[in-house]
C-alpha positions in Angstrom: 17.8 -1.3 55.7 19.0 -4.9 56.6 20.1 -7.6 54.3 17.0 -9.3 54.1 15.0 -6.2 53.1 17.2 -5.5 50.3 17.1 -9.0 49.1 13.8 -8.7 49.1 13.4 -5.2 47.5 15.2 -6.2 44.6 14.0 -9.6 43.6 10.2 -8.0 43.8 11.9 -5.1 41.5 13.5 -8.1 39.1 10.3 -9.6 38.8 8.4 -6.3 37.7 11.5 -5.2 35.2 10.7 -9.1 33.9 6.7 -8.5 33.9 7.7 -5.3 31.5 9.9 -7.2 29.3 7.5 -9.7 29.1 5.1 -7.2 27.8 7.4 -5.3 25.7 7.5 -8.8 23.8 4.2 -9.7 23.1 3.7 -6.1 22.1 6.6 -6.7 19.3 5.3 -10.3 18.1 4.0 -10.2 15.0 0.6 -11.7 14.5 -0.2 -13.9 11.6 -4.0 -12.9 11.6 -6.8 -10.5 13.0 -8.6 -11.1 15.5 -11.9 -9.2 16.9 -9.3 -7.4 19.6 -6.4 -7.1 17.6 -7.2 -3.2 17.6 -6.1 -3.5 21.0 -8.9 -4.0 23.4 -8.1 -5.9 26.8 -8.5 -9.2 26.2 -10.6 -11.3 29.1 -11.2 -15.1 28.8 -12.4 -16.3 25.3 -16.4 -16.7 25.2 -17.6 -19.1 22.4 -20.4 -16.7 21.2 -19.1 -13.2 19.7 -20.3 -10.0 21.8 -21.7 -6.8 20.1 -18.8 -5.3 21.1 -16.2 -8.0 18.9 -18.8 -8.2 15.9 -18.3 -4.3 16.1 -14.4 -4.8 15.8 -14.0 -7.3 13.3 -17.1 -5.6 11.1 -14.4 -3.2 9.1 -12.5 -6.7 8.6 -14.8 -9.0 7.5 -15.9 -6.7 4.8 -14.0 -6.6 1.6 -12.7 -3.7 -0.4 -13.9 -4.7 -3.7 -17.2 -5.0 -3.9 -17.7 -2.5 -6.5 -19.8 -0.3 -4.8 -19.9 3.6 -5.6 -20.1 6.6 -3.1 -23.4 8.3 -4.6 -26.7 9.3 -3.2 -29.0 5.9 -3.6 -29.5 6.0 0.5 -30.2 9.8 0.5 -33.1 9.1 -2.4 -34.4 6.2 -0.5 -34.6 7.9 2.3 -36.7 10.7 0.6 -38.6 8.9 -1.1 -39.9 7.7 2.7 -40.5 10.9 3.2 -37.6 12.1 5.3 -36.2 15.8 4.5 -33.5 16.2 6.5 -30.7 13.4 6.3 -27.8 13.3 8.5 -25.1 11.3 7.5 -22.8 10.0 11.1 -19.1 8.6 11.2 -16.7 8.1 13.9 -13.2 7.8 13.3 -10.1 6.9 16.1 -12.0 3.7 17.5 -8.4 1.5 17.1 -5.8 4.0 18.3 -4.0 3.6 21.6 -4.4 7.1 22.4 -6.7 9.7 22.1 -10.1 10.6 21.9 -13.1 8.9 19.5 -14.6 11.3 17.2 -17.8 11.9 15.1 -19.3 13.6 12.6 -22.9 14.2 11.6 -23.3 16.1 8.0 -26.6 17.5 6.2 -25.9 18.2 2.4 -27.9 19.8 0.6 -29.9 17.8 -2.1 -27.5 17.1 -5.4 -24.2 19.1 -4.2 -21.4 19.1 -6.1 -18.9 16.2 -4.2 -17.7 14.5 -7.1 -14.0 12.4 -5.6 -15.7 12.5 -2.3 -15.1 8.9 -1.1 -14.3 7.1 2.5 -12.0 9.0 3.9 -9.4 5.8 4.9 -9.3 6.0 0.8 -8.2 9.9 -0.1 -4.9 11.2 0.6 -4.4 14.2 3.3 -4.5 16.5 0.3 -7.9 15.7 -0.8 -9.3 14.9 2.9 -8.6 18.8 3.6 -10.2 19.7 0.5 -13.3 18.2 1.1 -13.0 19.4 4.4 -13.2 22.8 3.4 -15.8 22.2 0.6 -18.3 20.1 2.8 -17.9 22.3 6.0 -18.7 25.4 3.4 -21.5 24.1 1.3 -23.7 21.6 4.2 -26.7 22.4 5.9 -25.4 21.6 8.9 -22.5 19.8 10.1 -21.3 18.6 13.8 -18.0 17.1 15.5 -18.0 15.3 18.8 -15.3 13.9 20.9 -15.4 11.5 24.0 -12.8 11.5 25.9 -10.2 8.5 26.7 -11.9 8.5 30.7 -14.9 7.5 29.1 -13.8 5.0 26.6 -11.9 2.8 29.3 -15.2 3.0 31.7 -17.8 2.2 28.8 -16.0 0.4 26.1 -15.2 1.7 22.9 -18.2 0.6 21.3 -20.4 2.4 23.7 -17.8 5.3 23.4 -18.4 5.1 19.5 -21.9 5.4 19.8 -22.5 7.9 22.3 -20.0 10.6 19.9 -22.8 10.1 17.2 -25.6 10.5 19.8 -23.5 14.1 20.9 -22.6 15.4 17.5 -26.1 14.3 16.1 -27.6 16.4 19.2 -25.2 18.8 18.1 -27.4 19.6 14.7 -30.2 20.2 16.9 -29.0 22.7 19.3 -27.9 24.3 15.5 -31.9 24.0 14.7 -31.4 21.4 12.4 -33.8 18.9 13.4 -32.6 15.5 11.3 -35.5 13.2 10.3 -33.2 10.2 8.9 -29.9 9.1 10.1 -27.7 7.2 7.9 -24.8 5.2 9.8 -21.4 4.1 8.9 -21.5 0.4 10.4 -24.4 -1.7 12.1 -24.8 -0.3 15.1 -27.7 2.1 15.8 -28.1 5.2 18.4 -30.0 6.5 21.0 -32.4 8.5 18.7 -35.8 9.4 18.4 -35.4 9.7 14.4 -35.7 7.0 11.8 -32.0 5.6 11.5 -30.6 3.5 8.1 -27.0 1.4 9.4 -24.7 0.9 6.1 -21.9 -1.3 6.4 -19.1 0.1 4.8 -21.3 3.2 4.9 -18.4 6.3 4.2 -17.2 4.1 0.6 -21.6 3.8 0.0 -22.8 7.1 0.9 -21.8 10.8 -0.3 -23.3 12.0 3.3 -21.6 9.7 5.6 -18.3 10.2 3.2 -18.4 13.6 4.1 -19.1 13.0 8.0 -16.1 10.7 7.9 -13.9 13.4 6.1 -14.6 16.1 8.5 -14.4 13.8 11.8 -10.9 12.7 10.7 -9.1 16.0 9.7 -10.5 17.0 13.2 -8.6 14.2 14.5 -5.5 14.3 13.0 -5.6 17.9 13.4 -5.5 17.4 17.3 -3.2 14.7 17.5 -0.7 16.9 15.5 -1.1 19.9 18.3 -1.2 16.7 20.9 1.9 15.4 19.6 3.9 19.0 21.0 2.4 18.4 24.6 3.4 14.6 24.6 6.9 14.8 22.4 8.2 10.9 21.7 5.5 9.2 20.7 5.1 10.1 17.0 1.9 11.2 17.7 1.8 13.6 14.1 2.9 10.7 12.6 1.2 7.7 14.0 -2.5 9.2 15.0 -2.1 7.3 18.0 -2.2 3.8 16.6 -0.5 1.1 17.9 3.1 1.3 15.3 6.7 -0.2 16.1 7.2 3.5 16.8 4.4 4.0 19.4 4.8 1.0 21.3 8.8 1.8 21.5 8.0 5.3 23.4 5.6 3.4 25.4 8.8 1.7 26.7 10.7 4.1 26.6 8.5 6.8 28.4 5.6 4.8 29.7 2.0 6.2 29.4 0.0 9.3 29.4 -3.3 10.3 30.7 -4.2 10.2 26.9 -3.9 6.7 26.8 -6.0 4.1 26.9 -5.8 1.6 29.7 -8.7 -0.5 28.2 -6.2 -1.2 25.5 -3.4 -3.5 24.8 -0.4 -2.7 25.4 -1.3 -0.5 27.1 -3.0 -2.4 29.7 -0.3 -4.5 30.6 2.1 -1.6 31.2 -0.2 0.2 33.2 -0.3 -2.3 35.7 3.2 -3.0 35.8 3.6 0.5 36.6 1.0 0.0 39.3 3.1 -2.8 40.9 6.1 -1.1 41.2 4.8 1.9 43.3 3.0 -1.1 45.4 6.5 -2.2 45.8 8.1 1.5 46.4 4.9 2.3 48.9 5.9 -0.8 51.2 9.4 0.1 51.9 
């Protein structure tokens, strides 16, 4: 290789070391507020009207903790009282993580059970969460959990992703013969379903059904990412359920990405296609 290659060879691998450093900074700022893609979605340029897809994000946010609302049965006995027998209540949990799979839940409880505690899952401790795990999985009519994969959250968005796990775990309940007549949903966002369908924002602290669907969907989650975190070692993966923590973005650094991550998301993103540059770089000498 002559002098000129190697000059050159090196100041295209200085500038790619540089573009990862440069990454490895914004990653480690600290932000002074949320904003709809702070759970790290790919960023694009700025549009002055929100999409579905950042009112979807920023939903959880803008919503506060306090407003004194208690996780009963009012939706389940307005739903009855329009007739519907069969209520399903549908949550997804793992929409911000950098890695991993979104999952759902749809639960049917039986009229009046016994769920006294049962709250929003984000609220109980791992000690209770696998206590009404058990309890709801034992005593329900029917229950479902759906995952959909990381493939499909980078090529549909994880809105789209979001929704199509409840479509899959609420067509779950059917192939179980439990034909749902009601759907009540965690958030604003409605399915593709034939039956009637009730959107609750801040639905899993409102409604003992979604409460449950929001337990189960996130033990199943953690669960995985704790057998996940043996096959990827480094990441903290027990720890960290995939979200983006100093810890987490540190072993992306440190030992770049996985075919668990998601390339939709920031930092991701950015360190995916520095990788993609440098075997550019390799491929042309």
């Amino acid at each position: 290789m002559d002098s000129k290659t190697e000059k050159l060879k090196k100041a295209r691998s200085a500038k790619v070391a540089a573009e990862r450093k440069a990454a490895a900074d914004r990653a480690s700022t600290p932000r002074t507020r949320k904003s709809p893609l702070s759970t790290g979605l790919k960023s694009g340029r700025k549009s002055t009207q929100p999409t579905e897809l950042q009112e979807f994000l920023e939903l959880e946010d803008s919503t506060p903790d306090h407003c004194g609302w208690v996780c009963g049965w009012d939706f389940e006995v307005a739903a009855r009282a329009e007739g519907s027998k069969l209520i399903a209540g549908v949550d997804e949990v793992g929409r911000g993580p950098l890695f991993g799979p979104v999952v759902a839940a749809a639960v049917v409880l039986p009229k009046g059970a016994d769920l006294a505690g049962l709250n929003d899952s984000k609220k109980l401790c791992e000690e209770d969460r696998e206590r009404f795990d058990e309890l709801v999985r034992g005593l329900a009519v029917a229950w479902a959990i759906a995952e959909v994969d990381v493939q499909t959250i980078d090529r549909i968005n994880i809105l789209q992703a979001s929704r199509l796990a409840m479509k899959i775990a609420v067509e779950s309940l059917a192939r179980q013969g439990c034909e749902v007549d009601h759907l009540l949903i965690d958030g604003n966002q409605k399915i593709d379903a034939v039956c009637r369908q009730t959107t609750i924002v801040q639905g899993d602290a409102r409604s003992l059904s979604i409460a449950a669907a929001s337990v189960i969907a996130k033990v199943h989650r953690d669960r995985l990412l704790c057998d996940l975190d043996v096959r990827f070692p480094g990441y903290g993966l027990a720890r960290n359920k995939g979200y983006s923590t100093p810890e987490h973005k540190a072993a992306l650094l440190r030992l770049g990405i996985t075919e668990m991550h998601r390339r939709s998301f920031q930092p991701v993103a950015e360190l995916y296609e520095a990788e993609i540059e440098s075997i550019d770089i390799e491929f042309q000498f």
